[in-house]
CHARMM internal coordinates of N, CA and C (Angstrom, degrees):
IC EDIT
DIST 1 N 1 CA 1.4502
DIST 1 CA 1 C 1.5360
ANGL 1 N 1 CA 1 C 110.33
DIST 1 C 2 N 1.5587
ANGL 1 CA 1 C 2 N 110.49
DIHE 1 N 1 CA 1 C 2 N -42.00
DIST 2 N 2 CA 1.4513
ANGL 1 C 2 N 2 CA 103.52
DIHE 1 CA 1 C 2 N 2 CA -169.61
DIST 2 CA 2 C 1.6499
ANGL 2 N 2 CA 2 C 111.16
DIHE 1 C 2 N 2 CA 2 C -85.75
DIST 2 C 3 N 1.4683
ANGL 2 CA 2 C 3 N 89.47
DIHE 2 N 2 CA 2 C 3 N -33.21
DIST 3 N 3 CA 1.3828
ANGL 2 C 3 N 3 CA 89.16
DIHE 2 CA 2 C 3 N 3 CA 171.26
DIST 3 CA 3 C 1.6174
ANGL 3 N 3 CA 3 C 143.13
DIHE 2 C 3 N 3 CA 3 C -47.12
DIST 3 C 4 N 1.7132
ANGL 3 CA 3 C 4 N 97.67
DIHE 3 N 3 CA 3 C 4 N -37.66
DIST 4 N 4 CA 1.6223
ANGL 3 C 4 N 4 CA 117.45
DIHE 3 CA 3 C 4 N 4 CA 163.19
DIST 4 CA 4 C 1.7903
ANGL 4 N 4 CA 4 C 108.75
DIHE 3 C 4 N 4 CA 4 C -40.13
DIST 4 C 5 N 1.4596
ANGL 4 CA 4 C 5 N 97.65
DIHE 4 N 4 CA 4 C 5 N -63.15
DIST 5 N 5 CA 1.2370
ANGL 4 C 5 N 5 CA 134.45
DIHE 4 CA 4 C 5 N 5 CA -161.05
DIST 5 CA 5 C 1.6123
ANGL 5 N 5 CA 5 C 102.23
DIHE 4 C 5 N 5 CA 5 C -45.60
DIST 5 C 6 N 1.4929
ANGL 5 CA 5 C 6 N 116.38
DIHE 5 N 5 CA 5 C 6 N -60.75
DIST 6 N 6 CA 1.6496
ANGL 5 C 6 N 6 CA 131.93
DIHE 5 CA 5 C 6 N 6 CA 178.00
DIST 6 CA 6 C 1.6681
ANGL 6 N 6 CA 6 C 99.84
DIHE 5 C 6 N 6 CA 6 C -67.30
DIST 6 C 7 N 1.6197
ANGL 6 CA 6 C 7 N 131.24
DIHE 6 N 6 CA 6 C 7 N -31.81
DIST 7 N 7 CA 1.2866
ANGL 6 C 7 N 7 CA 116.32
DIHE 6 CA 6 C 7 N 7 CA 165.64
DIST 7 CA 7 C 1.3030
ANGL 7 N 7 CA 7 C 113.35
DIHE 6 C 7 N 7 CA 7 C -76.95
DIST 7 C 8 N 1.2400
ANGL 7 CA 7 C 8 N 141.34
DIHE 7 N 7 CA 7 C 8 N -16.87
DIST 8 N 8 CA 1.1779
ANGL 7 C 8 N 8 CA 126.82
DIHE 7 CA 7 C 8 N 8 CA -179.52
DIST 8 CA 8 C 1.9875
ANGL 8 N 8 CA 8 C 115.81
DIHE 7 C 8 N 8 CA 8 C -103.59
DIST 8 C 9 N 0.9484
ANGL 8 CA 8 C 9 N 101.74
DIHE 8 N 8 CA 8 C 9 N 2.77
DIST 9 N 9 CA 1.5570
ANGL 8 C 9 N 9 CA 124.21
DIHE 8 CA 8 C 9 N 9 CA 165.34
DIST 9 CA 9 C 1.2884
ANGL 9 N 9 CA 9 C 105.41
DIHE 8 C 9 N 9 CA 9 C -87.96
DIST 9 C 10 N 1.3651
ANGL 9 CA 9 C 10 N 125.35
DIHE 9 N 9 CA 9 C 10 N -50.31
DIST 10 N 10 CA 1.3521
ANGL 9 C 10 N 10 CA 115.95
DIHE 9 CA 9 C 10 N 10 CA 165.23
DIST 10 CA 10 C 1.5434
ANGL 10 N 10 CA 10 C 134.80
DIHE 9 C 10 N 10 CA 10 C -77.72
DIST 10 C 11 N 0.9479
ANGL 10 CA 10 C 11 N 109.76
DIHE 10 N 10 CA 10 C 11 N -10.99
DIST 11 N 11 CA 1.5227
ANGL 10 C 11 N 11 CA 120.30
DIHE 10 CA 10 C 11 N 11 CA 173.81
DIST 11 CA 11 C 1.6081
ANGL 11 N 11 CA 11 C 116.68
DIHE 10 C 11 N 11 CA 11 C -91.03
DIST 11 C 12 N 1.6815
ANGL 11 CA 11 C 12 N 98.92
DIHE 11 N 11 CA 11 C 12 N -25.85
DIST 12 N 12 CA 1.9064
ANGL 11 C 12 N 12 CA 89.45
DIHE 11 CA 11 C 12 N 12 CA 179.65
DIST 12 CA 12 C 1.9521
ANGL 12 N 12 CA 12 C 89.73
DIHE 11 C 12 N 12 CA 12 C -81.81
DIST 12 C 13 N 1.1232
ANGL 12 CA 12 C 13 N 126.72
DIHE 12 N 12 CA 12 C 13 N -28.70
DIST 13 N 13 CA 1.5995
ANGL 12 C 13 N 13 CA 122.32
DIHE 12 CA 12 C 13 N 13 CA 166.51
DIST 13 CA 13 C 1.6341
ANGL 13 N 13 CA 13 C 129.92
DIHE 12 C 13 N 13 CA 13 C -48.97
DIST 13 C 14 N 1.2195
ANGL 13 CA 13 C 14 N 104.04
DIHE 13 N 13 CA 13 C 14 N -7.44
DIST 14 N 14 CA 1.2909
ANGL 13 C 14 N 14 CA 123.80
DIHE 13 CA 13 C 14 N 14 CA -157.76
DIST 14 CA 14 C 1.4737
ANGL 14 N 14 CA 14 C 124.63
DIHE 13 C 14 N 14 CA 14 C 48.94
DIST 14 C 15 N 1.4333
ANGL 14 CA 14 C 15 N 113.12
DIHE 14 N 14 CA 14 C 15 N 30.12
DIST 15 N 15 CA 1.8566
ANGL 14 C 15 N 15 CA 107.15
DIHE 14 CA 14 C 15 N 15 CA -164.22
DIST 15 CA 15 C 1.7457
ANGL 15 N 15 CA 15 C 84.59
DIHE 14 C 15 N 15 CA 15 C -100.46
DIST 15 C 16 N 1.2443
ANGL 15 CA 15 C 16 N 98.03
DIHE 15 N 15 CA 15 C 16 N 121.50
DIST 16 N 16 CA 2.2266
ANGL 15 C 16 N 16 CA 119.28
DIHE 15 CA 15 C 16 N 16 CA 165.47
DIST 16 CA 16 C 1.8867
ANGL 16 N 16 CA 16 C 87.80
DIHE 15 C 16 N 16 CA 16 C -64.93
DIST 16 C 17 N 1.4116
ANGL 16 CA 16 C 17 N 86.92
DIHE 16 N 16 CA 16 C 17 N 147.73
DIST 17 N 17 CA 1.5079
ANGL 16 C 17 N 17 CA 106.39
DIHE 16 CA 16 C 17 N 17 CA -174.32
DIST 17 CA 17 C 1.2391
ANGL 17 N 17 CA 17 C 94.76
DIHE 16 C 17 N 17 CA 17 C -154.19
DIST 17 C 18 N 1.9234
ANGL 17 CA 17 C 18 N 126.33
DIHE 17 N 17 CA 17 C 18 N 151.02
DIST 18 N 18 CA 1.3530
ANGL 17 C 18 N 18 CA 116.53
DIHE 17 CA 17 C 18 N 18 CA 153.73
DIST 18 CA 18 C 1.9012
ANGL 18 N 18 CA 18 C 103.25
DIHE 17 C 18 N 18 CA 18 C -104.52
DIST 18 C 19 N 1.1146
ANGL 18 CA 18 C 19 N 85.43
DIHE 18 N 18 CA 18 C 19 N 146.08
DIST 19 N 19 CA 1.7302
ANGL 18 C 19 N 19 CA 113.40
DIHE 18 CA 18 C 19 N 19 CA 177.58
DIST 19 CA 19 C 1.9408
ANGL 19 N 19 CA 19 C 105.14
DIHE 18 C 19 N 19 CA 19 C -82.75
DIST 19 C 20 N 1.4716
ANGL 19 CA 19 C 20 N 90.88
DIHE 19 N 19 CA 19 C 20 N 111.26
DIST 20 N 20 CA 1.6482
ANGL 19 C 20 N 20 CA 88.51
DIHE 19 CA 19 C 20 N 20 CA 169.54
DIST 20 CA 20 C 1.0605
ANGL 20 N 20 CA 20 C 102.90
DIHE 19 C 20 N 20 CA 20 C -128.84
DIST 20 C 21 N 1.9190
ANGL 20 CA 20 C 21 N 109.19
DIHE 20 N 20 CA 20 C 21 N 128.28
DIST 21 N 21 CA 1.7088
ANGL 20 C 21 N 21 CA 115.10
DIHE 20 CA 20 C 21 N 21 CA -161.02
DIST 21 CA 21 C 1.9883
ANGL 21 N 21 CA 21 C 94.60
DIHE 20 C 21 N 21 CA 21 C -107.32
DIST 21 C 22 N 1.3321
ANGL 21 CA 21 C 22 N 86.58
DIHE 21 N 21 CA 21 C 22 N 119.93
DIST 22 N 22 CA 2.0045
ANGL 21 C 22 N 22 CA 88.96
DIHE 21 CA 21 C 22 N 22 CA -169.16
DIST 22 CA 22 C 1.7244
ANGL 22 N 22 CA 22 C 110.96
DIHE 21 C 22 N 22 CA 22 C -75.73
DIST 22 C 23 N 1.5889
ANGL 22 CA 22 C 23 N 103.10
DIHE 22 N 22 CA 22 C 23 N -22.37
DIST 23 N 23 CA 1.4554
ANGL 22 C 23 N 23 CA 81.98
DIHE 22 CA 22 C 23 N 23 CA 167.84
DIST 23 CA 23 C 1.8637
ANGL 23 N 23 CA 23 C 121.73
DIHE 22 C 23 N 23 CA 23 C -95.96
DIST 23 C 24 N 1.7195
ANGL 23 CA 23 C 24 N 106.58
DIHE 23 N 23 CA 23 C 24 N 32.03
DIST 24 N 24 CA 1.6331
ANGL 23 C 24 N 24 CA 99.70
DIHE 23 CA 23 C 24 N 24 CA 166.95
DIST 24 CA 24 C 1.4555
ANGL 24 N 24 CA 24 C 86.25
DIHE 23 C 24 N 24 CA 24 C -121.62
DIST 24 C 25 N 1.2703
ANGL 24 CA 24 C 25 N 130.52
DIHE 24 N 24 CA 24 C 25 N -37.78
DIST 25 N 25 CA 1.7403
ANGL 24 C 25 N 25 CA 140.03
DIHE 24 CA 24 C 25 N 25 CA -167.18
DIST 25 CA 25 C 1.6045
ANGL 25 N 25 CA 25 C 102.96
DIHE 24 C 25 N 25 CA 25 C -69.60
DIST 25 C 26 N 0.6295
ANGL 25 CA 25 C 26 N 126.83
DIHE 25 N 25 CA 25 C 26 N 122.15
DIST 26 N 26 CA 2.0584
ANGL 25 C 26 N 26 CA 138.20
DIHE 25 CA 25 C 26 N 26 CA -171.20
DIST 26 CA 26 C 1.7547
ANGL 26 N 26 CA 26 C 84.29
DIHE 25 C 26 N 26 CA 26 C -109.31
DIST 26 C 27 N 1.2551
ANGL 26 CA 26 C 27 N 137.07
DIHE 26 N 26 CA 26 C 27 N -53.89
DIST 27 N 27 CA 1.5309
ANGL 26 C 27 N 27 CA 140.93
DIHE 26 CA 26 C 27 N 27 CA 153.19
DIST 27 CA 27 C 1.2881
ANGL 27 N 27 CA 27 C 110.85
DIHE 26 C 27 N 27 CA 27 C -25.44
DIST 27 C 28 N 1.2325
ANGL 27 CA 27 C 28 N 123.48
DIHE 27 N 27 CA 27 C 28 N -81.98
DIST 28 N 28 CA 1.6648
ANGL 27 C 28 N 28 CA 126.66
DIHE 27 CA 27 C 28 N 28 CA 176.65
DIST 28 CA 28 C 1.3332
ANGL 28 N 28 CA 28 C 139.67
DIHE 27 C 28 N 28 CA 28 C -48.85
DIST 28 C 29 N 1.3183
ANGL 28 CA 28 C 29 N 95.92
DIHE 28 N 28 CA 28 C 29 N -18.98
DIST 29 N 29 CA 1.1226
ANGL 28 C 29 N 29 CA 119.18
DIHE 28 CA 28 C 29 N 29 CA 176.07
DIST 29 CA 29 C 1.8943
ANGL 29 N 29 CA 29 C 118.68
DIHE 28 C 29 N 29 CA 29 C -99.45
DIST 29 C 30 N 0.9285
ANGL 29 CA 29 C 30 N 90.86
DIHE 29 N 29 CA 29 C 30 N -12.21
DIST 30 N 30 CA 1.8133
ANGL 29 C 30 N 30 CA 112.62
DIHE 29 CA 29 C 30 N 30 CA 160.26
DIST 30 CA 30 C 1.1812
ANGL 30 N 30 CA 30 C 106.46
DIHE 29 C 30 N 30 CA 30 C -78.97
DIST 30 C 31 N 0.8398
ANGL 30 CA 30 C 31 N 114.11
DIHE 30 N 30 CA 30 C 31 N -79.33
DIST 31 N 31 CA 0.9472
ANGL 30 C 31 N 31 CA 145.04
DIHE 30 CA 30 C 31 N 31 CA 171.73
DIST 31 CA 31 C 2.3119
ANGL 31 N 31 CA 31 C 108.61
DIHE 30 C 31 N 31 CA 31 C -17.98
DIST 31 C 32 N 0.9775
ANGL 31 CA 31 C 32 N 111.60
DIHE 31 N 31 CA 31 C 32 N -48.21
DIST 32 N 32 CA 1.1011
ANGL 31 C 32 N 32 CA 143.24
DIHE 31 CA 31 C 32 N 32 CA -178.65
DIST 32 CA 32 C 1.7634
ANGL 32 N 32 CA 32 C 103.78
DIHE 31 C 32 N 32 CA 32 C -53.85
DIST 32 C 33 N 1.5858
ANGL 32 CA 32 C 33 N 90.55
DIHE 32 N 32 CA 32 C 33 N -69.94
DIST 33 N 33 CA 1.5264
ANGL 32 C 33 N 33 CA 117.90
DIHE 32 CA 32 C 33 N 33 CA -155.41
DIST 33 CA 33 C 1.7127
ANGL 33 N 33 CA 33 C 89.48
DIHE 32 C 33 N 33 CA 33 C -77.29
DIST 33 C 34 N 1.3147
ANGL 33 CA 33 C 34 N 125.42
DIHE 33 N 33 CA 33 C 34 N -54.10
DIST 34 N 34 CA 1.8354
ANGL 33 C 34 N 34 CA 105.08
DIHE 33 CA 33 C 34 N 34 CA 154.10
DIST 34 CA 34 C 1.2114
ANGL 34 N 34 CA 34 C 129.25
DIHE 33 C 34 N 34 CA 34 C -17.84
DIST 34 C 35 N 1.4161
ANGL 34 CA 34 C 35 N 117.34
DIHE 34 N 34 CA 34 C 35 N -60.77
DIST 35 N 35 CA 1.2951
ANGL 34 C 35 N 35 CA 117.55
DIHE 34 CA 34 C 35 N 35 CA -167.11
DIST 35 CA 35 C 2.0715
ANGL 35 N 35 CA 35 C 110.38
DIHE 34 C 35 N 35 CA 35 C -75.39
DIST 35 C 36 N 2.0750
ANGL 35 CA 35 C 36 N 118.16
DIHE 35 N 35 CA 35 C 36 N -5.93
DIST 36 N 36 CA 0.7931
ANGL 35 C 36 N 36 CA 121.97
DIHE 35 CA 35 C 36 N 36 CA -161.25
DIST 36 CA 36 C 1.2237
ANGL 36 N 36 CA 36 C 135.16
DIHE 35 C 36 N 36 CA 36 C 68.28
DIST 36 C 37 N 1.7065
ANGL 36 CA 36 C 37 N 96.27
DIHE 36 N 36 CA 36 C 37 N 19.68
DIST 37 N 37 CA 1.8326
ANGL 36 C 37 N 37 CA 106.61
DIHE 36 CA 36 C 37 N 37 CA 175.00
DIST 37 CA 37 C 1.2810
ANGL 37 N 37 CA 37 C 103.18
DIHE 36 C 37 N 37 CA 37 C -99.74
DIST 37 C 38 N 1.4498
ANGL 37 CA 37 C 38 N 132.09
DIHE 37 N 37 CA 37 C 38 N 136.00
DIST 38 N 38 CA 1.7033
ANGL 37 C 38 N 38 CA 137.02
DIHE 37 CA 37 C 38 N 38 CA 127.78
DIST 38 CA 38 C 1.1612
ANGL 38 N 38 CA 38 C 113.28
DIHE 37 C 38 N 38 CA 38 C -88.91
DIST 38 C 39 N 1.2072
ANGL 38 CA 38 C 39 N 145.60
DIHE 38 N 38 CA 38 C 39 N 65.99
DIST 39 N 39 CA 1.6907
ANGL 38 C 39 N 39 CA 128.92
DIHE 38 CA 38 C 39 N 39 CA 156.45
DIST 39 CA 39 C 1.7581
ANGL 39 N 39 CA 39 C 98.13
DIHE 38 C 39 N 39 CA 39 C -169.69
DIST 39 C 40 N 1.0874
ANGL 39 CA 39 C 40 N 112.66
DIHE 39 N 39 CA 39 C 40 N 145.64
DIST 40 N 40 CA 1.0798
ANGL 39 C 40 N 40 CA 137.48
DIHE 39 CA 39 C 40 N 40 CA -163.79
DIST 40 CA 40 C 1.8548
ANGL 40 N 40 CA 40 C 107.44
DIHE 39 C 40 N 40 CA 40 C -118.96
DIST 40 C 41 N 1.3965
ANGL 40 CA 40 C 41 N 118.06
DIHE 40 N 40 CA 40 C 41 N 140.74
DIST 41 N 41 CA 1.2498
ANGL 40 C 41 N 41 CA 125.76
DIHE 40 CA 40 C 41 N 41 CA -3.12
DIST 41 CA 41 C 1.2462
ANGL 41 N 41 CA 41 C 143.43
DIHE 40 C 41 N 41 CA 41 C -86.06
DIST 41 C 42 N 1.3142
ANGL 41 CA 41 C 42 N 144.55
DIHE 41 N 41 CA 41 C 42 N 149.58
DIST 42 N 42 CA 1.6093
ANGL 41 C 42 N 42 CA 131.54
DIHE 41 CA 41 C 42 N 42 CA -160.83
DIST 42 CA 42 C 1.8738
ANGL 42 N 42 CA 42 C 108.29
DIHE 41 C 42 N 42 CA 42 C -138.61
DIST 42 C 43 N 1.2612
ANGL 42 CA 42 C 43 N 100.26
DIHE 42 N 42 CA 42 C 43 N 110.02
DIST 43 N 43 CA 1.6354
ANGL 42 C 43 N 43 CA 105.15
DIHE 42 CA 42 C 43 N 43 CA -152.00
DIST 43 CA 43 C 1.9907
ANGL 43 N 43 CA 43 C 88.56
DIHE 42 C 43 N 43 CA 43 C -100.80
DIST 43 C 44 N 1.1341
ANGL 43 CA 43 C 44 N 148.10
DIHE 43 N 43 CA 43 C 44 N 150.57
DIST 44 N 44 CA 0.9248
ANGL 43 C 44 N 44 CA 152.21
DIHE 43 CA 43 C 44 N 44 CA -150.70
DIST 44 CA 44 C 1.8997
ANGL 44 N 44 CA 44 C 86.24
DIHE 43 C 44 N 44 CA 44 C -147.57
DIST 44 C 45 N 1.2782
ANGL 44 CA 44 C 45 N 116.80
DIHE 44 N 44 CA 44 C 45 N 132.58
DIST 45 N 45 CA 1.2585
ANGL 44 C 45 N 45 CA 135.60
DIHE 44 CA 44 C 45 N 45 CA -173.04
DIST 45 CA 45 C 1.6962
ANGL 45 N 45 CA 45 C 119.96
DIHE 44 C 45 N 45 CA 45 C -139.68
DIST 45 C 46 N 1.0392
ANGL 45 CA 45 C 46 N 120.04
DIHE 45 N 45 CA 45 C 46 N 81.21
DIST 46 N 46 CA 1.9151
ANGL 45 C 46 N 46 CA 102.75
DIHE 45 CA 45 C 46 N 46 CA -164.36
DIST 46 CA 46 C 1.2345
ANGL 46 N 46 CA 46 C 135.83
DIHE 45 C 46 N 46 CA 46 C 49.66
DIST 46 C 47 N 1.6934
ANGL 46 CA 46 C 47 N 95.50
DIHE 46 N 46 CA 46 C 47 N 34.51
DIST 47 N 47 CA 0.9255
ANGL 46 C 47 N 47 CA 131.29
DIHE 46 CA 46 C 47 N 47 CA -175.12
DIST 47 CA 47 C 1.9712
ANGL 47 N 47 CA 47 C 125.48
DIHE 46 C 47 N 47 CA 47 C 70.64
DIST 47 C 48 N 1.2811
ANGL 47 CA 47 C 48 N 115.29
DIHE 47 N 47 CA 47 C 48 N 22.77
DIST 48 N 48 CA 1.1948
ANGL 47 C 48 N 48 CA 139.34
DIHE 47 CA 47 C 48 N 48 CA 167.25
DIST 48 CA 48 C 1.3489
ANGL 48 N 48 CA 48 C 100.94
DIHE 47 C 48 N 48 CA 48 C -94.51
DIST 48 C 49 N 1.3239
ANGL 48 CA 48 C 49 N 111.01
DIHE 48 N 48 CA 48 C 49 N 138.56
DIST 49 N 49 CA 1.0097
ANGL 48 C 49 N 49 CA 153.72
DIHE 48 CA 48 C 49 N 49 CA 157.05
DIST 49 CA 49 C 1.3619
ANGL 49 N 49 CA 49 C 137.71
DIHE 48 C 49 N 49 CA 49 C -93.84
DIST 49 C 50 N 1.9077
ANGL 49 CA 49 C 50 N 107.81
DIHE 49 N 49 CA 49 C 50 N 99.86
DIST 50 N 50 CA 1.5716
ANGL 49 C 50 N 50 CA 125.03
DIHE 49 CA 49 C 50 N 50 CA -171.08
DIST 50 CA 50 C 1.1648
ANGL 50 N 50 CA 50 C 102.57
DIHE 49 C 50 N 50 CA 50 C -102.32
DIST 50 C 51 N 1.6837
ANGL 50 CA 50 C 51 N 131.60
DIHE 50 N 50 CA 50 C 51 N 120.57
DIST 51 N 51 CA 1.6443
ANGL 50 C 51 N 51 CA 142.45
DIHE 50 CA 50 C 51 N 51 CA -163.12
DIST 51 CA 51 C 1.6160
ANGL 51 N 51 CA 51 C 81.76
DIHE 50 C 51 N 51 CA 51 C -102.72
DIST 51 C 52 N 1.1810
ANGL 51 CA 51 C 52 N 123.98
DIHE 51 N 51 CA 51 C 52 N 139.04
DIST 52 N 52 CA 1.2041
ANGL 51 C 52 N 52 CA 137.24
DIHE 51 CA 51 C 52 N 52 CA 159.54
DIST 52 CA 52 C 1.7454
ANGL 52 N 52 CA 52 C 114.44
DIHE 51 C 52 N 52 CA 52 C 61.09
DIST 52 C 53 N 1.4526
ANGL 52 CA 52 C 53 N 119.45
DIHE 52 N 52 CA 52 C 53 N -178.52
DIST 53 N 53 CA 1.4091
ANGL 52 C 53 N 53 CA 140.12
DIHE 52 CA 52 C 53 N 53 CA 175.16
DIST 53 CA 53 C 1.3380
ANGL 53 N 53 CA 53 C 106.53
DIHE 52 C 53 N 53 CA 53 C -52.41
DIST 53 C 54 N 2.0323
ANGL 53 CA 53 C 54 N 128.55
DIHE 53 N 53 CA 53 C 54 N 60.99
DIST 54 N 54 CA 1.5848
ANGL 53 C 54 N 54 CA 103.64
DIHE 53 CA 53 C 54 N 54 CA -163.63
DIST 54 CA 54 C 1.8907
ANGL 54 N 54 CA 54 C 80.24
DIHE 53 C 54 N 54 CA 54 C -113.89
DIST 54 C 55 N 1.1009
ANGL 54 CA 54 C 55 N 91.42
DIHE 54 N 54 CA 54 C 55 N 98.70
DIST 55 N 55 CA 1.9516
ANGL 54 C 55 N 55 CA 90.35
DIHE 54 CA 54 C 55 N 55 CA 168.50
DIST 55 CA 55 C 1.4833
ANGL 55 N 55 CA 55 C 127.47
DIHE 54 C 55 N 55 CA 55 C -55.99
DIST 55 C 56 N 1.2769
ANGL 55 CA 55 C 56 N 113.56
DIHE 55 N 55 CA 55 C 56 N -28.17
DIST 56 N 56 CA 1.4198
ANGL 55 C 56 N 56 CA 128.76
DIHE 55 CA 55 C 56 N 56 CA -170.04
DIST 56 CA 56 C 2.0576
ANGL 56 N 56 CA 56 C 100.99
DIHE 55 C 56 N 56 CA 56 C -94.02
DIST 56 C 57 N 0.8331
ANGL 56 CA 56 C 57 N 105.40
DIHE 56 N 56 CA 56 C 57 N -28.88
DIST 57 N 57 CA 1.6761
ANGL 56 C 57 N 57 CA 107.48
DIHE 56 CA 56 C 57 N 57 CA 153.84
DIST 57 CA 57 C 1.2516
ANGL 57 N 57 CA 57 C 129.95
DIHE 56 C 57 N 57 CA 57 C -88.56
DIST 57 C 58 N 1.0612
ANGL 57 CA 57 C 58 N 117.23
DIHE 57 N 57 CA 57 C 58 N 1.11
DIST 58 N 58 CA 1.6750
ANGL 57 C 58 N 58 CA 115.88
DIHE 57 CA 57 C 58 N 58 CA 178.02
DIST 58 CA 58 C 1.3002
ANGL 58 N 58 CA 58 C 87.21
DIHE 57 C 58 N 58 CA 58 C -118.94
DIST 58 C 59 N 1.1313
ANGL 58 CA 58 C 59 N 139.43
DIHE 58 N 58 CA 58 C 59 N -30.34
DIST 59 N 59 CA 1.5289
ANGL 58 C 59 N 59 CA 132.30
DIHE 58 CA 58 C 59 N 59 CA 176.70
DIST 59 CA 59 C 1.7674
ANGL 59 N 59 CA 59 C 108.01
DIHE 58 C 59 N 59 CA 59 C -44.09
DIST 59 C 60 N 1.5596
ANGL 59 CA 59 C 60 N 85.48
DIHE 59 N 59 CA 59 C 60 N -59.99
DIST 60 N 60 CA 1.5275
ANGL 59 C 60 N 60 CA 114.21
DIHE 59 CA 59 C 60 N 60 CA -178.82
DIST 60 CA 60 C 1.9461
ANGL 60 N 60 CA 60 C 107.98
DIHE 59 C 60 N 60 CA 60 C -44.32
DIST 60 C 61 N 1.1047
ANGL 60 CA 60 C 61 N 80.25
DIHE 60 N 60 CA 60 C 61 N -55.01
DIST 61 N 61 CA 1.6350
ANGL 60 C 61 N 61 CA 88.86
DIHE 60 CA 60 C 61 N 61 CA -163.03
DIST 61 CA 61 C 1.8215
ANGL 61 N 61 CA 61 C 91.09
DIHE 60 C 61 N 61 CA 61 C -68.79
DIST 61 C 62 N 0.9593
ANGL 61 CA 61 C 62 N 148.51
DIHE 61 N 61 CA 61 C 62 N -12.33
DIST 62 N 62 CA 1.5052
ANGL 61 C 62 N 62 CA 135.43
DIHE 61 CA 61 C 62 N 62 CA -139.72
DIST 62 CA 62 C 1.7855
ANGL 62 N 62 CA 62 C 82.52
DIHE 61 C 62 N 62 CA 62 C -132.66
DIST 62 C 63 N 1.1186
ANGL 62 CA 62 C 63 N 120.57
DIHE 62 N 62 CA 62 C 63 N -11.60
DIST 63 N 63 CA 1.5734
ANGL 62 C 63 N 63 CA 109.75
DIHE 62 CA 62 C 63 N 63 CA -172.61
DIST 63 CA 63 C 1.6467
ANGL 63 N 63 CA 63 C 119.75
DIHE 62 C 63 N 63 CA 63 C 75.03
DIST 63 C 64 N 1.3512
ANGL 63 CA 63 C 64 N 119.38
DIHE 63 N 63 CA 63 C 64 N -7.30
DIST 64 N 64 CA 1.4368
ANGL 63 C 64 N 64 CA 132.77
DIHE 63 CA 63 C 64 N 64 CA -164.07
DIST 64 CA 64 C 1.8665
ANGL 64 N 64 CA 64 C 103.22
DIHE 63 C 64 N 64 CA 64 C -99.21
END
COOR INIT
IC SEED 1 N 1 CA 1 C
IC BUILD
């Protein structure tokens, strides 16, 4: 659900993103549990890290 939500926040912004879906990605999902996250969605920004639907931090992080 939230996940839609952070792609379509980013797409009416025009910022290109790649989509990594953790339950087909066995990678991403490693990937994940490194960083000490379980929950999705997790948007990676200059190397920041936004846990979930936080609009007012990705705003932040994106300059927009």
């Amino acid at each position: 659900m939230f996940c839609g939500k952070v792609k379509e926040f980013l797409s009416q912004k025009g910022v290109q993103f790649i989509e990594r879906e953790v339950t087909k990605d066995r990678d991403a999902l490693n990937e994940l549990k490194k960083m000490g996250i379980m929950t999705t969605p997790v948007t990676v920004i200059n190397g920041e890290k936004v846990i979930g639907y936080d609009i007012e931090r990705l705003e932040q992080l994106l300059g927009k």
